[in-house]
C-alpha positions in Angstrom: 14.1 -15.4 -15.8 13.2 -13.6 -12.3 15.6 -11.3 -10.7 17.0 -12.4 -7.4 16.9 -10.2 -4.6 18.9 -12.1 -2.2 20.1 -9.5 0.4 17.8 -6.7 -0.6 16.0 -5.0 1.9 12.5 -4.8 1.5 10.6 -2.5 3.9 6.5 -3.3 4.0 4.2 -1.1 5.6 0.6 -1.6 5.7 -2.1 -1.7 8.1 -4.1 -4.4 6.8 -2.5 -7.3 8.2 -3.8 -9.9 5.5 -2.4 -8.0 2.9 0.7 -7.0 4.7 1.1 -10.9 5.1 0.5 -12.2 1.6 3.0 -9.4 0.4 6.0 -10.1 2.5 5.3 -13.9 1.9 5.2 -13.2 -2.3 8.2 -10.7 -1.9 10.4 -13.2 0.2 9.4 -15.8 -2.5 11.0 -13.9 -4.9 14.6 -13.3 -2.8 13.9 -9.8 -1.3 15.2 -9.9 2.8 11.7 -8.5 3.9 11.1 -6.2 6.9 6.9 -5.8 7.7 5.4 -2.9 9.5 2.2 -2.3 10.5 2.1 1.6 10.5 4.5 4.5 11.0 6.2 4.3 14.3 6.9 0.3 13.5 8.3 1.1 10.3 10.5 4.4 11.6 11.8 2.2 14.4 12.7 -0.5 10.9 14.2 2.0 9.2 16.5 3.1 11.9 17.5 -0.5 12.8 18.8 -1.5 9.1 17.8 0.9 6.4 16.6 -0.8 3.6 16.9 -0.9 -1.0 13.3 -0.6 -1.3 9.9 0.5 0.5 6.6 -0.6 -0.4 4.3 1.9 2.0 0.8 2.2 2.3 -0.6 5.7 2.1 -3.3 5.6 4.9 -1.6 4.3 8.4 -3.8 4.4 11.8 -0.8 6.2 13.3 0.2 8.3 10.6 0.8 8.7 7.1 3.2 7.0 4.5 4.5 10.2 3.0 6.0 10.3 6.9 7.9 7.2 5.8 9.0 8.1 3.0 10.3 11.2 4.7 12.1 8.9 7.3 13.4 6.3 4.9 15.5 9.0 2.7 17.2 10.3 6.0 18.4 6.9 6.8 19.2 5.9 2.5 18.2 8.7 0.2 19.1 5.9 -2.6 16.1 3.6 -1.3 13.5 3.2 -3.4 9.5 3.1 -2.2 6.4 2.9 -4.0 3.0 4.4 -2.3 0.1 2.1 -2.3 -3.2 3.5 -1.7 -7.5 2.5 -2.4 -7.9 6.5 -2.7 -5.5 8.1 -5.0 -5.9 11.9 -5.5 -3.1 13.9 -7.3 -2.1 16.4 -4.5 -1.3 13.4 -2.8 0.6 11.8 -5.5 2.4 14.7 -6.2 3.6 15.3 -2.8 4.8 11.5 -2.6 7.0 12.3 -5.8 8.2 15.5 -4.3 9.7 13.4 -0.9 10.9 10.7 -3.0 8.7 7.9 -4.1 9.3 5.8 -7.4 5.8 5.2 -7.8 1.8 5.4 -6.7 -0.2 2.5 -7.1 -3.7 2.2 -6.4 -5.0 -0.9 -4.6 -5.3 -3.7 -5.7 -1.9 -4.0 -6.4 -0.2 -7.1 -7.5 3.4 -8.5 -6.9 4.8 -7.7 -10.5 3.4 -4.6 -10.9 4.8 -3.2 -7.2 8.5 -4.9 -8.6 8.1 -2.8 -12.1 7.9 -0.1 -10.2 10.2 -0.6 -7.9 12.9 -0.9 -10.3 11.9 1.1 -13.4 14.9 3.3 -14.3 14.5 6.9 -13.0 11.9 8.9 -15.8 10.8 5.9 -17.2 7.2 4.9 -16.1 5.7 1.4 -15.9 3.5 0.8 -18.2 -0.2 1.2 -17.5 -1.6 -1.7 -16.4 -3.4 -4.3 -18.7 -6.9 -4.3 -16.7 -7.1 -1.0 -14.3 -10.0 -1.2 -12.1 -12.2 1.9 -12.0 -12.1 4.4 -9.5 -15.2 2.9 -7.6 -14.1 -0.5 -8.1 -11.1 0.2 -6.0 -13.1 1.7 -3.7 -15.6 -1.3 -3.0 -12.5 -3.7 -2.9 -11.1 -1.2 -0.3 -14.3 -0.9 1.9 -14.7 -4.7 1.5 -11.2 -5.2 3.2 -12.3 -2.8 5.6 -15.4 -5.0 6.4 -13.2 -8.3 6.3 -11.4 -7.1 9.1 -14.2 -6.0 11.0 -16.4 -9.5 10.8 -18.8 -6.9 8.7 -19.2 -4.3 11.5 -20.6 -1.2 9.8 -19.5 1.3 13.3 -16.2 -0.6 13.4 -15.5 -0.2 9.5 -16.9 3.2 9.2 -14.2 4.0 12.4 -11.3 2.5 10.4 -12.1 4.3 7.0 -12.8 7.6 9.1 -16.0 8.2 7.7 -19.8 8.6 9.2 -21.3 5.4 9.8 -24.4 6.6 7.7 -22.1 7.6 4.7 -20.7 3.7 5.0 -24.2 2.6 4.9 -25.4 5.3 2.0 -22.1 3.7 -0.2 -23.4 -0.2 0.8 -26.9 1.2 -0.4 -25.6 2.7 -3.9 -23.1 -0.6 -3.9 -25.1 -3.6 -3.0 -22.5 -5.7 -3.8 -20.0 -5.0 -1.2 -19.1 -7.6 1.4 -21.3 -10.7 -0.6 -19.4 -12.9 -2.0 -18.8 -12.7 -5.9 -17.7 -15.9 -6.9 
């Protein structure tokens, strides 16, 4: 039987508005009181309004980063717990989410039960690794196809949003041709 949430605060931050969207809609399906932001100064401004029991934050913001809202969030409720999402994990980065606080660091894709595991696994116990991890350049090419979703496939646009070169986007859709055709 699923846990209910009801009254639980629920703070979303992520800059991809499709995902952003599907996650507060699954989260809210499962009783949490959901709060969406779309990058740092939207989610500081949250926080300050009504702290809240858990954060779900993505790493890379366009105005900042997500360890700055995990910074902010344990001013306001040092008990809150948030979990980092992220397509590019590295473990200086990881690491420093730990140090400020975080629960967790997912990579992207990340699903529903596996952000709620984290969540609320009991302090120095870790979820368990998941069934099916994607590869490191798997998660990439889903990240750079979300990327490329949101841009109506513009390569300038896309290489802008994942701060890269615009010929180091097209070198990775060379080595990947794959990316942005439709796999099913």
């Amino acid at each position: 039987m699923a846990k209910s949430f009801t009254g639980e605060t629920l703070l979303i931050v992520e800059n991809d508005d499709v995902f952003r969207e599907q996650l507060t809609k699954v989260m809210r399906n499962r009783g949490f009181d959901t709060v969406a932001a779309s990058g740092l100064e939207e989610a500081k401004a949250a926080i300050m309004t009504r702290a809240p029991a858990f954060a779900v934050i993505d790493l890379h913001l366009d105005d900042g980063s997500g360890l700055e809202v995990i910074e902010e969030l344990k001013m306001y409720s040092a008990e809150a717990r948030a979990v980092i999402l992220t397509g590019y994990g590295n473990t200086p980065t990881a690491v420093a989410a730990v140090k400020l606080g975080a629960v967790d660091y997912l990579a992207k894709p990340a699903d529903a039960d596996e952000i709620i595991d984290a969540l609320l696994a009991a302090d120095g116990v870790m979820p368990p690794a998941p069934e099916n991890p994607i590869s490191p350049e798997e998660a990439k090419r889903v990240h750079i196809e979300r990327f490329l979703e949101r841009t109506d496939g513009n390569i300038t646009k896309t290489a802008r949003l994942l701060k890269m070169h615009r010929r180091t986007l097209q070198r990775i859709l060379k080595r990947t041709p794959d990316i942005g055709q439709d796999s099913g």
